[in-house]
N, C-alpha and C positions, 0 to 999 in steps of 0.2 A: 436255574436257581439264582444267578445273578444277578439275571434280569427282572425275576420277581420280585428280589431285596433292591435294586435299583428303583423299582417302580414305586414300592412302598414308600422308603425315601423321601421319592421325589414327591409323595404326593404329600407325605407329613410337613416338609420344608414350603409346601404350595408352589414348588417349580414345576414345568411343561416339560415330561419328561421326552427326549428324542432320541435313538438309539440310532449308532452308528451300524454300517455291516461288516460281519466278522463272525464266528464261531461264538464269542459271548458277548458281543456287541459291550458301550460303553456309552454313558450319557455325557452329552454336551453341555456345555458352559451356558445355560441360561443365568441374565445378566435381568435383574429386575428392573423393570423402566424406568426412567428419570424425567418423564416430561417432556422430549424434546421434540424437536420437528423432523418430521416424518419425510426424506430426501431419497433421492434416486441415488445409485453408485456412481453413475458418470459423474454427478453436481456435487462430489464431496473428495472426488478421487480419481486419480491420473494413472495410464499405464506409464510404466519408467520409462519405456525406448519411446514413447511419445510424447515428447520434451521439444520445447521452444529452441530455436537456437538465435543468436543475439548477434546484429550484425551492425558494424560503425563506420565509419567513411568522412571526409573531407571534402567541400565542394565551396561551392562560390553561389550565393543569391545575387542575379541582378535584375533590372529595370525598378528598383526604389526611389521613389520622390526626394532625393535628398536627405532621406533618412539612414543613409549608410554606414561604412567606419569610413572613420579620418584614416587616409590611408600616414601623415604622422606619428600616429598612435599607437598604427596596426599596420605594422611595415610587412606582415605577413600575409595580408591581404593583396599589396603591390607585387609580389613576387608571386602570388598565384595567378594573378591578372597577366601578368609577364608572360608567364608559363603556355598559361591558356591561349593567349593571343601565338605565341611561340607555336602551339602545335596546330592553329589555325592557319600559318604560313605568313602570319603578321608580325614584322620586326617592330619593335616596342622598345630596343637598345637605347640609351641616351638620352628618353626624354623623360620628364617628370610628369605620371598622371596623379590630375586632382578631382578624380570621378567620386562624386557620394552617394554614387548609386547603386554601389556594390556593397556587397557584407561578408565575411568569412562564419561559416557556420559549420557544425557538427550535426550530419545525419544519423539516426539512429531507427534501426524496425527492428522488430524482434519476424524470423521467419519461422512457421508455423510445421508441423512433423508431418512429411507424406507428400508436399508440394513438391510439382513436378519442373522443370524448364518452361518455362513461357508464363508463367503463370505471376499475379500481380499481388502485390502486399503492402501496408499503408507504412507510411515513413513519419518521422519525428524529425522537426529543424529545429536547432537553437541556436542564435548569434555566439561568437566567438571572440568577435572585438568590441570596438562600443558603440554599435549603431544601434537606433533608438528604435526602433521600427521596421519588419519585415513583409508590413504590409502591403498588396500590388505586387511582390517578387515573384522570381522565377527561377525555381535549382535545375541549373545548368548540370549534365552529365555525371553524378558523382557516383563512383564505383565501392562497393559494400562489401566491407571484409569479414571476416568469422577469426575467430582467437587463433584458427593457424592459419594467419595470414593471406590465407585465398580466397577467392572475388564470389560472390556466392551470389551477387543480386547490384543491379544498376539503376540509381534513382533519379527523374529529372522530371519537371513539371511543376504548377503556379502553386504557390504557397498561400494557405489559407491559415488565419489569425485571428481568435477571436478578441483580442484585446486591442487597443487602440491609444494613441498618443495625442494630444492636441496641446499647444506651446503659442502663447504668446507673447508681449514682452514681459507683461507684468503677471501671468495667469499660465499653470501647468495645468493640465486633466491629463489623468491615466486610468485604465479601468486594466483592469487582469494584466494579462504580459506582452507586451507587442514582439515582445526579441524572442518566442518563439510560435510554432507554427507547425502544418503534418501539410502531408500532401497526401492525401487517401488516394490509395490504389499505383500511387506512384513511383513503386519500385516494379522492375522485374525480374523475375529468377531469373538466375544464367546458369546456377549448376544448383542440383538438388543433394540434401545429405541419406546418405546411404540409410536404409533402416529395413530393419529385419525383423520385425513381426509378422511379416507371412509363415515362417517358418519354424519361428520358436513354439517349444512344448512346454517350457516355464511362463508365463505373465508374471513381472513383479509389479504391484497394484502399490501407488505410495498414495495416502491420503493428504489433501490438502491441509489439516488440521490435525497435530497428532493427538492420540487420544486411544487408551487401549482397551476402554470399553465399548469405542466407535470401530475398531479394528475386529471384535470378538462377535459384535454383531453382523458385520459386512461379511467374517467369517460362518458366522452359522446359518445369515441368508441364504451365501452363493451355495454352502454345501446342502442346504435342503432344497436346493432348486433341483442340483446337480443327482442327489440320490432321486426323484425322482424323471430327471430327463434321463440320465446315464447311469443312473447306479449304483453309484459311487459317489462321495465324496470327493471334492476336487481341490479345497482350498486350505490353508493352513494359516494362521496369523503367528509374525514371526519377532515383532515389536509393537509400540505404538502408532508407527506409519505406518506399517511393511504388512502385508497381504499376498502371499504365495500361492497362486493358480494353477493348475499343471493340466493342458487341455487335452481332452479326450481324442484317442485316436476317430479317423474317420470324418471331421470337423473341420473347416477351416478356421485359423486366428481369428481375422475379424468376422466370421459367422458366431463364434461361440463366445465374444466379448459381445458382439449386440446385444443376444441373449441376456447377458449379467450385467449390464450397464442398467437396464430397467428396473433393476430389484429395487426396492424401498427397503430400507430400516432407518430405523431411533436413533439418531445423531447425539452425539453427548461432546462437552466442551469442560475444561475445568471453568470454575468462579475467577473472573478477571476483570479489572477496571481498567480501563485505558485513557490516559489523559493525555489532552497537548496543550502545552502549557501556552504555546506562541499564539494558537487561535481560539484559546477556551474551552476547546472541547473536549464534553466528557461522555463517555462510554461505558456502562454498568450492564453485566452480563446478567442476564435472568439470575441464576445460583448466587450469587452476591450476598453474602450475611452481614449483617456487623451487629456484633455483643452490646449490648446494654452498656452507653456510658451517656456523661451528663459535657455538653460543649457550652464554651463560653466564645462567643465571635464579637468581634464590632472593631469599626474602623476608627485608627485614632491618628486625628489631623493636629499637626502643629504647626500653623500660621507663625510667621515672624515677619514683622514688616519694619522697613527702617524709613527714617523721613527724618532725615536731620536738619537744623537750622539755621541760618546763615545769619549770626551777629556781626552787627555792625559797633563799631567804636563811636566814642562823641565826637562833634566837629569840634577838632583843633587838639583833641586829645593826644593826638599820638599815638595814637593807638593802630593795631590791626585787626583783619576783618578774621574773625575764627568761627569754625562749623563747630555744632552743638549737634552731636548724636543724640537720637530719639530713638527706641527702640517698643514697638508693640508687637506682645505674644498671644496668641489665641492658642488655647485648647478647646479638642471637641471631639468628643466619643459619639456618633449617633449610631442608634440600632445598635446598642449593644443588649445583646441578651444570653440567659444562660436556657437553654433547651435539653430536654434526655430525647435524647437517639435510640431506637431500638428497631430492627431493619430483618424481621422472618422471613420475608419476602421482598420482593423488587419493588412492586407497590407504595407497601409500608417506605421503604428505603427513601422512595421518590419524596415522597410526602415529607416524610420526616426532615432532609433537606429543604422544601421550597417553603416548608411553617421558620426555617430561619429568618427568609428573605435576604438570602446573600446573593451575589453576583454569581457566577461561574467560576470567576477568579478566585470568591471564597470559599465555595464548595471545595477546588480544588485541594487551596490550603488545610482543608478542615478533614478531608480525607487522607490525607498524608500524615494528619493529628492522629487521627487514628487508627489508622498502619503504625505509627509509629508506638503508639499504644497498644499494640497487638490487637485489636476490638473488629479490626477487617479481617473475614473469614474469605479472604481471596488474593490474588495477585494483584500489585498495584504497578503498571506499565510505564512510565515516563516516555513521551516522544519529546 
């Protein structure tokens, strides 16, 4: 009888009705589509116990062309030179090195969940002191620690950059950053972190993006997969990240996550703007609305220029020589116009923006007008 009036329901509401198992079964949360793109589980969502862990270290760049630190400047850099030569069997006591071929740098890799001992992982250099350029270097032995303190990975080999320096007396060129640099492949494990998804019967699934009707979907995929492979129902969603899996007896962990990584569903995001004010860019999520309002932009330049005059007194006058202040003011509005905005779509939205003919810079400002006007139906990000 339940099931009857369930079916009815669902057909009058035009939802796909799906019944759970159980004595009077129960329909699932069908969630109406929103348009979105169509993704695998793995590409939107991470098991918890398979998590990055983040490894940092101390070491020394050398063989640089004179692009190193002053070791004046970076007395920190002498003292690890010290060190280093110290546990080479070389006494270094009492003299002053003036080497600028060395740099003090911070390594950094993030090591990946499941790697074992021996195994190699790419590293992050960045200078430390004020040496211009890492280019040609070489990371000398630097050992990688994890937040409690123990060596988890050893990194050493030539440093590659893709930015560049060139100085002359009168002429600088710089392209991207030379003071830092990776060294692909150039750490190795020395101890791997414990992990335990061979054995667990929970998965906690946390989604990249949180979003609770991207979690209700992931949920009602894995469990129609699940009632047809096993039976049953396997998943429960338990927030807007959070996806609780409970694997079937008789299965192993990673045999029954392969399984469910492949599923596909309908990704859904809220409506968000993301700005960065430093490099101009702007970001407008599909979902993006903005209400009907009427903007006024244009840029207003005020020139002031000064050019004063140097009077001279008459011969034999007595006189002294005095400036005479001149001052010219320019005013200039160009491109000012007053435009209606109205944005149903991302389309429209684009459009509506580039019929101003404003910069980046004034979109930016113009969007913020209207956040601040309430007329933006979305979140507005500041980086």
């Amino acid at each position: 009888m339940i099931r009857a009036l369930t079916l009815i329901l669902a057909l009058v509401l035009g939802l796909q009705p799906t019944f759970a198992d159980g004595p009077e079964g129960r329909l699932l949360s069908s969630l109406p589509g929103a348009g979105g793109p169509i993704s695998r589980i793995k590409d939107i969502a991470r098991i918890q116990s398979s998590r990055d862990n983040q490894l940092v270290g101390y070491g020394l760049v050398i063989g640089l062309q004179g692009s190193g630190d002053s070791l004046r400047n970076a007395p920190f850099t002498e003292q690890s030179m010290r060190a280093m030569l110290e546990n080479l069997g070389i006494a270094s006591e009492g003299e002053r090195m003036r080497a600028k071929n060395v740099a003090a740098v911070i390594v950094t890799a993030n090591m990946p969940p499941f790697v074992q001992s021996g195994a190699r992982i790419d590293v992050s250099v960045s200078s430390l002191g004020d040496a211009t350029s890492l280019a040609g270097g070489t990371l000398v032995m630097t050992p990688l620690k994890a937040a409690d303190g123990e060596i988890y990975a050893v990194a050493q080999g030539s440093v590659f950059v893709a930015g560049f320096d060139a100085q002359g007396q009168a002429e600088r060129v710089t392209q991207g950053i030379p003071t830092s640099g990776s060294v692909p492949n150039g750490a190795i494990v020395e101890r791997q972190v414990k992990a335990t998804l061979g054995d667990q019967a929970v998965l906690t699934l946390q989604l990249l993006n949180a979003d609770y009707s991207t979690a209700v979907r992931v949920t009602d995929a894995i469990n129609e997969y699940s009632r047809a492979r096993f039976g049953r129902p396997v998943a429960s969603e338990q927030d807007a990240r959070t996806v609780v899996i409970r694997r079937p007896p008789n299965i192993s962990t990673a045999r029954f996550y392969a399984e469910l990584e492949n599923l596909v569903v309908e990704t859904d995001a809220p409506a968000r703007v993301v700005v960065d004010e430093r490099t101009g860019t702007i970001v407008i999520g599909q979902d993006v609305r903005i209400s009907r309002v009427a903007i006024s932009h244009g840029t207003l330049t005020v020139r002031i220029t000064e050019t004063p005059t140097i009077v001279q007194p008459e011969p034999f006058s007595r006189g002294v020589t005095a400036v005479e202040p001149n001052t010219n003011i320019e005013v200039d509005q160009p491109n000012a116009k007053v435009a209606i905005l109205d944005g149903p779509d991302l389309q429209t939205l684009v459009s509506g923006l580039n019929r101003l003919g404003v910069k980046p810079s004034g979109i930016i400002a113009i969007l913020q007008g209207i956040k601040s006007a309430g007329a933006l139906q979305a979140d507005l990000v500041l980086q």
